[in-house]
Steps between C-alpha positions, in 0.01 A plus 500: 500500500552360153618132416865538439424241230271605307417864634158402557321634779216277555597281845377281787628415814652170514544461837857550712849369494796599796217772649444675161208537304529280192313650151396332181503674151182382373585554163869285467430284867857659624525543871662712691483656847477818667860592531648429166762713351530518138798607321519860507713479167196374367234776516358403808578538869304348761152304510369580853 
């Protein structure tokens, strides 16, 4: 799973948030969790 920030791959768990595992991008602090969609359109198309 890469930051869909800053494509960085170095994370930590950051606890959870509705029942899903939350992540942190060490690198840019973004969070996200793990059932985020990114936009296909984009390059990307799903951080698990």
């Amino acid at each position: 799973m890469n930051c869909p920030k800053c494509s960085s791959e170095k994370k930590i768990k950051s606890g959870f948030a509705k029942g899903r595992q939350r992540y942190k991008c060490k690198k840019c602090g973004y969070k996200v969790d793990s059932q985020t969609r990114i936009n296909e359109k984009a390059g990307s198309s799903f951080v698990p």
